[in-house]
Every structure is written in structure tokens, then in C-alpha cells.
FIDREN-366529 format. One record per residue (C-alpha): chain; z, x, y. Coordinates in Angstrom, 1 decimal. Last residue first. Layout:
N
+---+--------+--------+--------+
: c :      w :      u :      v :
+---+--------+--------+--------+
: A :      Z :      X :      Y :
...
+---+--------+--------+--------+
***
This chain:
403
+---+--------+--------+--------+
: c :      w :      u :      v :
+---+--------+--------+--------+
: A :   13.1 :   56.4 :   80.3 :
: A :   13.0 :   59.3 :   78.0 :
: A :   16.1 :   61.2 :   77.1 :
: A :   16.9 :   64.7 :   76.3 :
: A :   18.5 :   67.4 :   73.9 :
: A :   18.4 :   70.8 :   74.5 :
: A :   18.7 :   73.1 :   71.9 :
: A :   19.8 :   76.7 :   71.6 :
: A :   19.9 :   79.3 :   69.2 :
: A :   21.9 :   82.0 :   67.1 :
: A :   21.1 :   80.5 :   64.2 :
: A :   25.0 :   80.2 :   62.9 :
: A :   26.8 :   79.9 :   66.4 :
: A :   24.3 :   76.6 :   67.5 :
: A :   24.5 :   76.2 :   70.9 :
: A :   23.7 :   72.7 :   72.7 :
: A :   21.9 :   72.6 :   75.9 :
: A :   22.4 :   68.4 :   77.0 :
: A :   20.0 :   66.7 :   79.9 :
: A :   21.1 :   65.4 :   83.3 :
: A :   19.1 :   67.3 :   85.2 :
: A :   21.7 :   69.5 :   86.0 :
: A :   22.0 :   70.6 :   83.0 :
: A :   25.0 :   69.7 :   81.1 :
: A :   26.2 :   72.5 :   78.8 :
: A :   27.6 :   71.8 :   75.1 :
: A :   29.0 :   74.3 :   72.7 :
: A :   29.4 :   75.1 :   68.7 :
: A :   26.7 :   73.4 :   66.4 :
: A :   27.1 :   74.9 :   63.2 :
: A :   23.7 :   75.3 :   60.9 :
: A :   21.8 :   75.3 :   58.0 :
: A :   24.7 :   73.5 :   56.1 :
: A :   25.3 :   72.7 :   52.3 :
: A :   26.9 :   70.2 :   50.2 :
: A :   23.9 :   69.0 :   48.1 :
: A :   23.7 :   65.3 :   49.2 :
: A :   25.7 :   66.1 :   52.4 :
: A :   23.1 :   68.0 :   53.6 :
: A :   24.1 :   69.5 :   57.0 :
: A :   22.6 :   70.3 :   60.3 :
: A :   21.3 :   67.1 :   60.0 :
: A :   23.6 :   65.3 :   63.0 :
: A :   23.3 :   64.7 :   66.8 :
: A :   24.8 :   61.6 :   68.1 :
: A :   27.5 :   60.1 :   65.5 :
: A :   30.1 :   57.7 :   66.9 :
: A :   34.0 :   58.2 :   67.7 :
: A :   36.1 :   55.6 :   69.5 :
: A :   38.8 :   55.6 :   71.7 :
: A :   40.6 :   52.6 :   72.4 :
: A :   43.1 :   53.9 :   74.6 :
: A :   43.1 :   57.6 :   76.5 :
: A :   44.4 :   56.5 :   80.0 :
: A :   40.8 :   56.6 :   81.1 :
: A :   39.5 :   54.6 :   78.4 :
: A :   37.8 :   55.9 :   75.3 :
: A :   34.0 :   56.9 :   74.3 :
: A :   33.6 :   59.6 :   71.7 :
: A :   30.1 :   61.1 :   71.0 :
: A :   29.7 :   63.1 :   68.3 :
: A :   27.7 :   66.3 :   67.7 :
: A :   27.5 :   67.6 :   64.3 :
: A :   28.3 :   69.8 :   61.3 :
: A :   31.6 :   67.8 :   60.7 :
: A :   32.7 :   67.7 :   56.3 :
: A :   31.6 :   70.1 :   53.5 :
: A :   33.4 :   69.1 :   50.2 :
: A :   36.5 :   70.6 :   49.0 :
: A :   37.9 :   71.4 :   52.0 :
: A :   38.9 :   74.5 :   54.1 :
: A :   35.1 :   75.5 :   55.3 :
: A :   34.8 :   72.6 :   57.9 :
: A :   32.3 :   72.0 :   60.3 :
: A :   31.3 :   73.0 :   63.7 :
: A :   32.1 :   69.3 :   65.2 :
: A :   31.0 :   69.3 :   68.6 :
: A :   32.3 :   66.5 :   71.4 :
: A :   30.6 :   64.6 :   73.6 :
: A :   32.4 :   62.9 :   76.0 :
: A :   31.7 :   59.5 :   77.6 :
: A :   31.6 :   59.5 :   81.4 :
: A :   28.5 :   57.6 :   81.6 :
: A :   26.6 :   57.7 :   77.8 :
: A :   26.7 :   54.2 :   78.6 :
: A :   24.4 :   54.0 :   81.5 :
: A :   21.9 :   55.6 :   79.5 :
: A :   21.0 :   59.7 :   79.9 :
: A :   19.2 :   61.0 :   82.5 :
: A :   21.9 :   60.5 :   85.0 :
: A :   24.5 :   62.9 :   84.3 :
: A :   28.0 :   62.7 :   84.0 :
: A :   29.2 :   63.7 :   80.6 :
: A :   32.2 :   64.5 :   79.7 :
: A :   31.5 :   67.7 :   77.6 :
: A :   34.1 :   69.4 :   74.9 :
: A :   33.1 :   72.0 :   72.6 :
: A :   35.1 :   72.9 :   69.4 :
: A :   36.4 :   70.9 :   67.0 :
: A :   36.7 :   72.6 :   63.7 :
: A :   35.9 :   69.1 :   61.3 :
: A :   38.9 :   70.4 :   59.1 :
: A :   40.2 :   66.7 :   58.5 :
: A :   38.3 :   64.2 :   61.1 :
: A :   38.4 :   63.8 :   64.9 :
: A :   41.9 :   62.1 :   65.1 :
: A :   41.8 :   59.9 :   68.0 :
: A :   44.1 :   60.0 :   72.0 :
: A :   46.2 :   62.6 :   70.0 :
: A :   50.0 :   62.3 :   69.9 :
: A :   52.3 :   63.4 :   72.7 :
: A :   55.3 :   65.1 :   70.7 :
: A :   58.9 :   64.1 :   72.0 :
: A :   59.5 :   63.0 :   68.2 :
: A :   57.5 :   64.5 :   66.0 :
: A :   59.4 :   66.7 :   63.9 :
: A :   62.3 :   64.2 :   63.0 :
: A :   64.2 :   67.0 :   62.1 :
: A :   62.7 :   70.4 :   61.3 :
: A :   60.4 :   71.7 :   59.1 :
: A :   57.7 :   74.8 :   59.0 :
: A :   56.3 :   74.4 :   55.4 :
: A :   55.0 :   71.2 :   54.5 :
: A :   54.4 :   69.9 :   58.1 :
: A :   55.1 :   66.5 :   59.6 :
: A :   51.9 :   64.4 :   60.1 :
: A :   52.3 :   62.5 :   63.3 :
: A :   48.7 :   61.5 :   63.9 :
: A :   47.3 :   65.0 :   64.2 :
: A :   50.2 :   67.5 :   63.0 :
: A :   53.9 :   67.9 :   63.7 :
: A :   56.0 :   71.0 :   63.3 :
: A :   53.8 :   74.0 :   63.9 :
: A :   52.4 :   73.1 :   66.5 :
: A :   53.5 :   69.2 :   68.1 :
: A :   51.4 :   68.5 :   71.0 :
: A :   54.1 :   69.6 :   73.7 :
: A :   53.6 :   68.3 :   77.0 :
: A :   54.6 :   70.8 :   80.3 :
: A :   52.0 :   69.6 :   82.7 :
: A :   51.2 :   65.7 :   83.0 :
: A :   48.5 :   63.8 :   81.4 :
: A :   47.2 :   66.5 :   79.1 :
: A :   44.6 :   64.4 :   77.0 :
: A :   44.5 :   65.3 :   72.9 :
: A :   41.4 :   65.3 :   70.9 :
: A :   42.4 :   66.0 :   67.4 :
: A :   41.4 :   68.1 :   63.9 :
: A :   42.6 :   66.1 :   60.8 :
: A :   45.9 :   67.0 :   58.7 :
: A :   45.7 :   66.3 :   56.2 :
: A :   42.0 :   65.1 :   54.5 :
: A :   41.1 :   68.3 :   51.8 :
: A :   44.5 :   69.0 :   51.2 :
: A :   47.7 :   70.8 :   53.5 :
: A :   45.7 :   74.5 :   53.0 :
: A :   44.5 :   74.5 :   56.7 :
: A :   46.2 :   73.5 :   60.2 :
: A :   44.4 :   71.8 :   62.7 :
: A :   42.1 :   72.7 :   65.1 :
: A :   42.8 :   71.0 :   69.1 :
: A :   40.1 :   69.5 :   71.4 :
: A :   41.2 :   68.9 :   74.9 :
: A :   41.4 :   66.9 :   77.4 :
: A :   42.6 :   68.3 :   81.0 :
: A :   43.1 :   65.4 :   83.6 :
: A :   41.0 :   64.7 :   86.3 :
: A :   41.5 :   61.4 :   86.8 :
: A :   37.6 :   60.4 :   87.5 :
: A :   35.1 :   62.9 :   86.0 :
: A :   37.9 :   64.0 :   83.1 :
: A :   38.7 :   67.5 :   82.8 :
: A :   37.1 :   69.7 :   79.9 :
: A :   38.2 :   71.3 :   76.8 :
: A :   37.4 :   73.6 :   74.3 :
: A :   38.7 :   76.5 :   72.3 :
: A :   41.8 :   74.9 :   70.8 :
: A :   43.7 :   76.7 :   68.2 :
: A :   47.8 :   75.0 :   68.2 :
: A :   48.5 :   73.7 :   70.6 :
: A :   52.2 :   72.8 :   70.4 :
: A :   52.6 :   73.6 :   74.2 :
: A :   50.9 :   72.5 :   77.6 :
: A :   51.0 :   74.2 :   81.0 :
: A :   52.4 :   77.0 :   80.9 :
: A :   51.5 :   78.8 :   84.5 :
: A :   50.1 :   82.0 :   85.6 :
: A :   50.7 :   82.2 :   89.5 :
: A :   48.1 :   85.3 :   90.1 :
: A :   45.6 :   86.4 :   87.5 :
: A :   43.0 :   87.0 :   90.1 :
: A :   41.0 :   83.2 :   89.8 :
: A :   44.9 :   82.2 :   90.0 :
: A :   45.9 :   80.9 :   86.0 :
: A :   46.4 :   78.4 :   84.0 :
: A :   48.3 :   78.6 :   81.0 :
: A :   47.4 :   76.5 :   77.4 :
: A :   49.6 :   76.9 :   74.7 :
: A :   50.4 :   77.9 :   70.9 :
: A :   51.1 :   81.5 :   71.4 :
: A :   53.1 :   83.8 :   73.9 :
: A :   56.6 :   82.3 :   73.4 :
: A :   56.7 :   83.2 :   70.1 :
: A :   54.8 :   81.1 :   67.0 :
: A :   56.5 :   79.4 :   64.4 :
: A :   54.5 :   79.4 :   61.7 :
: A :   51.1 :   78.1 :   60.2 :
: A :   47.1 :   79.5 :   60.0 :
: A :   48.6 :   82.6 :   61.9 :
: A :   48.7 :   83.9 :   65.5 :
: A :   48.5 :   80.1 :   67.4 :
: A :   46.0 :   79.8 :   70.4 :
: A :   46.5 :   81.1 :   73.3 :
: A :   44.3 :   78.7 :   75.8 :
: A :   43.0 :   79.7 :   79.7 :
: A :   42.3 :   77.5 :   82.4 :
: A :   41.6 :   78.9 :   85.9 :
: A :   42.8 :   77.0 :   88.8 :
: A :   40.5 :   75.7 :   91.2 :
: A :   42.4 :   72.5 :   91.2 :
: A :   39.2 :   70.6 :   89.6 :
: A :   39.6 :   73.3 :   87.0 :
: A :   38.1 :   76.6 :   86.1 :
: A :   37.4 :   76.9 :   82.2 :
: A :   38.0 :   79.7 :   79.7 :
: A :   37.4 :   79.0 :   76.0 :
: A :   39.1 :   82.0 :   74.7 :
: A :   39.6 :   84.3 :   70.9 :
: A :   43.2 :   84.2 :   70.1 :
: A :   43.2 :   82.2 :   66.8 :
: A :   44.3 :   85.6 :   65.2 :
: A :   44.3 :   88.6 :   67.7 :
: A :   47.9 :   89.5 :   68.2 :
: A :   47.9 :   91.3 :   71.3 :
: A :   49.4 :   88.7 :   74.0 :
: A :   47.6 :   89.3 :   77.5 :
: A :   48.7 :   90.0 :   80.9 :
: A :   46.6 :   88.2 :   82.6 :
: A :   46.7 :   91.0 :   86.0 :
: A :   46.3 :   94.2 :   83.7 :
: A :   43.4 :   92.2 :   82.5 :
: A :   41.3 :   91.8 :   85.8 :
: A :   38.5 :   94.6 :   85.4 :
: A :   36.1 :   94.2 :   87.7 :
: A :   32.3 :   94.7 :   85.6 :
: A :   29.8 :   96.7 :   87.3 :
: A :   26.5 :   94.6 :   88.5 :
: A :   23.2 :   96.3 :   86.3 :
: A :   21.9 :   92.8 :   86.6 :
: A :   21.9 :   92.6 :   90.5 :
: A :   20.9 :   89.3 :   91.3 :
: A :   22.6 :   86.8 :   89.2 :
: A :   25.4 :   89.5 :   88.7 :
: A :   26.8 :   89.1 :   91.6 :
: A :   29.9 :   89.4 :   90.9 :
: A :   30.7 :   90.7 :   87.2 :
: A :   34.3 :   89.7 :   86.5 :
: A :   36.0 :   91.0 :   83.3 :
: A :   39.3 :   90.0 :   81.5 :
: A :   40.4 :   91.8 :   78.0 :
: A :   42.2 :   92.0 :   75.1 :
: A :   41.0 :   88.7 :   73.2 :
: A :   38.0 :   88.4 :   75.1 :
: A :   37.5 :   86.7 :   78.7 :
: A :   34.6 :   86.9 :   80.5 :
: A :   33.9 :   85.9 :   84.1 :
: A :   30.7 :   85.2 :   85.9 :
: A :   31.0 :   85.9 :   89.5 :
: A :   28.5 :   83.8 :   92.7 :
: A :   31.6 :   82.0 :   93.6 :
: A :   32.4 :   80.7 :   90.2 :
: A :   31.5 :   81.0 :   86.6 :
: A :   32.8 :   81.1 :   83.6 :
: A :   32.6 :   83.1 :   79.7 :
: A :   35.5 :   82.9 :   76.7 :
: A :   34.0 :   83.9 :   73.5 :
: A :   34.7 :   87.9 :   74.0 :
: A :   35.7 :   88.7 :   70.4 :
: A :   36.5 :   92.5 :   71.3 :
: A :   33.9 :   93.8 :   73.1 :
: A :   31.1 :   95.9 :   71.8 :
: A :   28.5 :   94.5 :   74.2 :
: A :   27.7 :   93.7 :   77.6 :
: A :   25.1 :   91.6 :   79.9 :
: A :   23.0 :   91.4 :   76.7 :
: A :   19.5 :   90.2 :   77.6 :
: A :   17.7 :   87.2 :   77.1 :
: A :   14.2 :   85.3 :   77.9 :
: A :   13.8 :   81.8 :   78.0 :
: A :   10.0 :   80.8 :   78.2 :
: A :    9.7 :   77.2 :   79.9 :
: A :    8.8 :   78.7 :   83.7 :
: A :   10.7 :   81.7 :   83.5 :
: A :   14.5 :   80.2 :   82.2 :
: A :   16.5 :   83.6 :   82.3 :
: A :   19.2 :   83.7 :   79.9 :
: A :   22.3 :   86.0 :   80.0 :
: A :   23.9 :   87.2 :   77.1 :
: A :   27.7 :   88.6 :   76.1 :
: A :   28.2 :   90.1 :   73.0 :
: A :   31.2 :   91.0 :   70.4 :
: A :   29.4 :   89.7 :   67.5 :
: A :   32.4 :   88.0 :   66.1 :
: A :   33.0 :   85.7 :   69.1 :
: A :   30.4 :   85.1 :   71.0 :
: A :   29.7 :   83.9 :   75.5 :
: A :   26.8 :   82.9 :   76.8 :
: A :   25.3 :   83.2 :   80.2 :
: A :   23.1 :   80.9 :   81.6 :
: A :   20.9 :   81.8 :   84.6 :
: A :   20.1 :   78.9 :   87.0 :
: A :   21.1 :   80.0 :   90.5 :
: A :   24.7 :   79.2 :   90.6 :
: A :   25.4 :   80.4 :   86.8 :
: A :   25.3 :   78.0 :   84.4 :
: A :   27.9 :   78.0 :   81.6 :
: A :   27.8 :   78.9 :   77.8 :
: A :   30.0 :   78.6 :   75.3 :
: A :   29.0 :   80.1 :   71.1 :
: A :   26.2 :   82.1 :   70.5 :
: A :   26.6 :   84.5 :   67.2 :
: A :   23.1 :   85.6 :   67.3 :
: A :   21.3 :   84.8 :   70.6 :
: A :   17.5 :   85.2 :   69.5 :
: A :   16.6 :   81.8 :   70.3 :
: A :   15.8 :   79.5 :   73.1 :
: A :   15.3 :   75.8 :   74.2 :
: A :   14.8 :   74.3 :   70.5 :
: A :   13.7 :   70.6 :   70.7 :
: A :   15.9 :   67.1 :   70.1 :
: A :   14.6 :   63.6 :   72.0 :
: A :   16.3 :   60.9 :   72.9 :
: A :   15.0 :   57.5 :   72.7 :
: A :   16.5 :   56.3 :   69.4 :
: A :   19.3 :   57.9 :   68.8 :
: A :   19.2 :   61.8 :   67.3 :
: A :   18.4 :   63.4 :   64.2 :
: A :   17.6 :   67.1 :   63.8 :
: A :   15.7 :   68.3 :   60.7 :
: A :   12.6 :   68.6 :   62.6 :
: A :   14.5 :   71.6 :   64.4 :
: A :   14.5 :   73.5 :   60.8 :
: A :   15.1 :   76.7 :   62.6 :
: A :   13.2 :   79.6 :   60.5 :
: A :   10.2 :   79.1 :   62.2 :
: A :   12.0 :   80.1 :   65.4 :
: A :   12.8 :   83.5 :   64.4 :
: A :   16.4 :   84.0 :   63.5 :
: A :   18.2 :   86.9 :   64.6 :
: A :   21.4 :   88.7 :   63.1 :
: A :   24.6 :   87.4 :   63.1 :
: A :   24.4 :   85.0 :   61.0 :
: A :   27.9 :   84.0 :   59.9 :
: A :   30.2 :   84.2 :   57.0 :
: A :   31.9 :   80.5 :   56.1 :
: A :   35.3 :   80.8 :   56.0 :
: A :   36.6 :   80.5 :   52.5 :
: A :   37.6 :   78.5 :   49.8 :
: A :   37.4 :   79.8 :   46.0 :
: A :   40.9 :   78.2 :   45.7 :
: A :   42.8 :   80.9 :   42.7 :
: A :   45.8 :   80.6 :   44.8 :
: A :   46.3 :   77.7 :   45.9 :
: A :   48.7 :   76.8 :   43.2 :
: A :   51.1 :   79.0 :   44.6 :
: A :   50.5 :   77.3 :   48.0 :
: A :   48.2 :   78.5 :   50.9 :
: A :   49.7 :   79.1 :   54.2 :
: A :   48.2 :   82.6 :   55.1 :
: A :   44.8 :   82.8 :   53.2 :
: A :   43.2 :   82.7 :   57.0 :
: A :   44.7 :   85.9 :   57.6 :
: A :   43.5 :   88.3 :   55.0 :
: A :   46.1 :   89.5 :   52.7 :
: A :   47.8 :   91.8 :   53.3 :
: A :   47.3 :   94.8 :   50.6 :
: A :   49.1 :   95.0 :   47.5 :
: A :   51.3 :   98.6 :   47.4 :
: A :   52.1 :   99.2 :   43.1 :
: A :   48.9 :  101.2 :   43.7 :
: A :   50.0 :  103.2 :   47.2 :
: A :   53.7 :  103.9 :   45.3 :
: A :   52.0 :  105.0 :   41.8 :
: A :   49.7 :  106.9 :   44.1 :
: A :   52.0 :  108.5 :   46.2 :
: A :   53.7 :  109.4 :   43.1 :
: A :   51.1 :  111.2 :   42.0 :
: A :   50.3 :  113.2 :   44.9 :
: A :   54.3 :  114.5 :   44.6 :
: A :   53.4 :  115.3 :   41.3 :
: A :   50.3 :  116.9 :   41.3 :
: A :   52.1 :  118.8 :   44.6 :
: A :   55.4 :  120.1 :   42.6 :
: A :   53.0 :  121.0 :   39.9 :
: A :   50.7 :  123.6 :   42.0 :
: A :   53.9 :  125.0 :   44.1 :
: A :   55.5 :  125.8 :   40.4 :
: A :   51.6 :  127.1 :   39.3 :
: A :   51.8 :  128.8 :   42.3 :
: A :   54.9 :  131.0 :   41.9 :
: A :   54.7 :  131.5 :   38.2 :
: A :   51.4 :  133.6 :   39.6 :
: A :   47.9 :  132.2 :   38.8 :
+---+--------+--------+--------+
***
């Protein structure tokens, strides 16, 4: 080797060396959902819960598990959906159902009792958001919007693609859709918060609606910050919602909530006010919570909220009129397990006297502190009877009621 190259040889060890130092001495970000978390907090071993995402057969679903009231009756509708999360009924029966970490969209064909799925698309970027209207099923994932029309009938049906039109934040955290048309035809879209706590921009922490096109996009609610259900209510319809709260506050602050939207332009507090009127530890300001609309009930601390259904069937008893039923996906930011359910939550019109009662539980043991499952959606059939999804088993069940 010539003086020449062992000088060129050097200058590169060294120069490759003090990359390294610099790459070593370089901590990578941590993962989002540890944003928030106090000194103290460091060492937690909490952590989102990893999901299925492959199949499950059906003898691997405890269905007998399940416990309903008396008279209603809990059985598995299909399976093989990894990673199912909303669903909606297309005009001549098929369900589609949209997932989050698997990237999927399905469809479901009901052929006399045997449900059979297909993927309508794949490798898209968390596309939980799915509707339907005027013969189209929408999807909405974090970077784009798609409408297949007529897909019912012509499964091979080319997607339109409408995201140019949405114009759509980029930062993916808590950015993944529940999309839902309105009584005003008016599609409803939320954008949740981009971090477990901050101040968000003027992007995040809201709920717009849209034109079916992407037309007219308007704010309608701020301070939300990660809901990814909602419905409107069978006789004022007004938008209620369920909302996530923040995590690394404790094991009980601040619970998840179910707010009503009574007029547009309400704030619901994010980041400064939580649940009940719980001022934050970290993002502060003065008397945080005043001009804040406050949730109709607190639905329990890190329940993860997600489906909303008002139901207005007639299968089920007169009671179960209008009442909403709300699932609970459960918690992975507290100490012990907490949600894992279905609940039912009857309050007045104006949002008074709510009240929440069990309806579909077992999915976890509270005796050993494990779950088998995480109910996510609700669908009301037009028979009157309940689909629910559960995300972790990639399946469905129906619930029912006998006269």
C-alpha cells in the first residue's frame, strides 16, 4: 500500500468512526404513544396491546364466554377478518369492513347463513374509515379517499380517487377515520390529535364535514382529541360522539367521554381540559376549562371508546329504543385491565341523566387480568339485530333477541 492510500485509508476509519460515535451518542425517538410520560414513568412496562392479525378459526373464539341480558342471544356471524374494525351495509346487503393496522378493506357476502369474504383492497395506509351511499362504498385512510361505485355488483369496480379534493393532514398519529354521512348528507370526518398530549395545529383535534366530493369542508367541532366513532341522534339529529383521553395522567384521570355537538363550532377542551373538567399536567393555561362543553358521562379511565350505535330497531325491547350502545375496546395505559365490552348508555335528548349499564361483556377476565378479545364496532341490521366486530379475532357476532 502506497503512503498515499494508507493516508486516504486512515482519513476514512476515522471519518467512519466518528459517524459512529455521532450515530451511537444519537437515541432514537421514541415511539409515539411513550410521548407524555413523566420521568418516573419511565421504567412503566405499559404498552399497547399487539394485535391478531392473522386468522382465527372459529374453535378458537370462546363465543360461550359471551354474556348478555336475559333474552338476548350472542353467536359468531363470520370470521377470518383479521384486524376488523367499522363496518356499514351496503344497499343490497354486503358489508364491508374497514382495519387499521392490517391495511385491508373486506366485503362480506351473507349466502344463505355462510358469510364469505374477500379483500376489496389492500396495502393501504390504516384505512379504518369505510361508508356507503348511492350505490358507492367510500374508504378513508390516513393519506387517502377512495370511492368504488358500484361495487355491490361489479367486484373488480376501480377505485375514484377523491384525496386531492380532502386535502389531508400527513401526520399519521391518532389520524386513522371513522367516516359517517349525516342526516344533512354531509360527510363526517374526525382528525384526531398527532401526539398522546400537545398543542395541536390547526389541522388536528377536530371534526370537519365535508361535500360527498370534498367540496365545502367545514370545522365543526374542536378540542377532540381521538374519536373514531360517532352517530346522530334518531330524533334531534345532533352528532354524539365518543372521544379517547389522554394517557400517562394515572390509572383513573382522565376517563374516555361521550360528548353531543349541539351546535357547530364547540370546543371539548384538547389539550387543556380533560373529561369532567380535569386540567392537564403538562399543556396549561388559565382557567382551562372554561368555554369547554363537558361530556354528557365519562365512560371510564382508558376504556378506548370506539363505536357508537343509537339504536332504532324493533327486535330489541322497547327500552333499548334510541338508547346507544357504545364499545369499550379496553385499556392498555393502566395498571389493571379496564372496558373490554359493550355498554349501553341511555340519556335524555338534551344529554341529562345519562346512564351507563353493561350489555355484552367476558371478553376479559378480570380475576387474572387478561383479555381474549376487543370489541370495536356496532352495525344495526335491518332486522333489528346488533353485528359487533371484534379487532383482536378478526370476527363478527351478532347479537339478537327472542320475543
Amino acid at each position: 500500500m502506497t503512503r498515499f492510500s494508507r493516508m486516504i485509508s486512515a482519513t476514512a476509519f476515522a471519518t467512519f468512526a466518528a459517524s459512529a460515535v455521532s450515530f451511537a451518542q444519537t437515541p432514537a425517538a421514541p415511539p409515539a404513544w411513550q410521548q407524555g410520560r413523566t420521568p418516573e414513568q419511565m421504567g412503566s412496562p405499559l404498552a399497547p396491546h399487539a394485535g391478531k392479525l392473522t386468522v382465527t378459526p372459529p374453535n378458537e373464539i370462546p363465543i360461550d364466554k359471551l354474556k348478555v341480558p336475559s333474552g338476548f342471544k350472542v353467536e359468531l356471524w363470520a370470521h377470518g377478518i383479521p384486524g376488523a374494525r367499522a363496518m356499514v351495509r351496503g344497499d343490497q346487503g354486503k358489508i364491508y369492513v374497514g382495519t387499521r393496522a392490517i391495511g385491508r378493506v373486506y366485503e362480506i357476502t351473507d349466502r344463505g347463513g355462510e358469510r364469505v369474504s374477500r379483500v376489496v383492497i389492500d396495502k393501504l395506509t390504516q384505512p379504518a374509515g369505510v361508508e356507503f351511499r348511492n350505490g358507492s362504498l367510500y374508504v378513508m385512510a390516513i393519506d387517502k379517499v377512495l370511492r368504488f361505485d358500484g361495487i355491490e355488483g361489479n367486484p373488480t369496480a376501480q377505485p375514484v380517487d377523491l384525496t386531492a379534493q380532502f386535502k389531508l393532514p400527513k401526520e399519521p398519529h391518532h389520524n386513522w377515520k371513522y367516516i359517517r354521512f349525516g342526516p344533512d348528507g354531509k360527510l363526517y370526518v374526525p382528525f384526531g390529535a398527532p401526539c398522546n398530549i400537545c398543542e395541536p395545529g390547526d389541522e388536528y383535534a377536530q371534526i370537519r364535514r365535508y361535500n360527498p366530493d370534498g367540496s365545502g369542508m367545514e370545522v365543526i367541532a374542536r378540542g377532540v382529541r381521538n374519536t373514531v366513532g360517532f352517530d346522530f341522534h334518531p330524533a334531534t339529529q345532533e352528532l354524539w360522539f365518543t372521544d379517547h383521553g389522554r394517557d400517562w395522567m394515572g390509572d383513573d384521570v382522565p376517563e374516555d367521554e361521550l360528548n353531543r355537538l349541539s351546535r357547530p363550532g364547540e370546543n371539548f377542551g384538547f389539550p387543556y381540559c380533560h373529561a369532567n373538567g380535569v386540567p392537564d399536567r403538562d399543556i396549561k393555561k388559565d382557567k382551562p376549562c372554561d368555554g369547554v362543553t363537558l361530556p354528557v358521562t365519562e365512560m371510564g379511565p382508558h376504556s378506548a371508546v370506539m363505536g357508537l350505535q343509537f339504536y332504532t330497531g324493533s327486535m330489541f325491547p322497547a327500552e333499548y329504543r334510541n338508547a346507544m350502545f357504545v364499545a369499550r375496546k379496553g385499556s392498555w395505559n393502566r395498571t389493571r385491565k379496564f372496558g373490554f365490552d359493550v355498554v349501553v348508555v341511555r340519556a335524555d335528548p338534551d344529554g341529562k341523566n345519562a346512564k351507563v349499564t353493561p350489555f355484552l361483556t367476558g371478553f376479559l377476565d378480570a380475576a387474572e387480568d387478561k383479555f381474549w378479545g376487543r370489541p370495536a364496532y356496532l352495525l344495526q341490521m335491518p332486522d333489528g339485530s346488533l353485528l359487533v366486530s371484534d379487532e383482536q379475532l378478526g370476527a363478527i357476532y351478532r347479537i339478537s333477541y327472542a320475543r
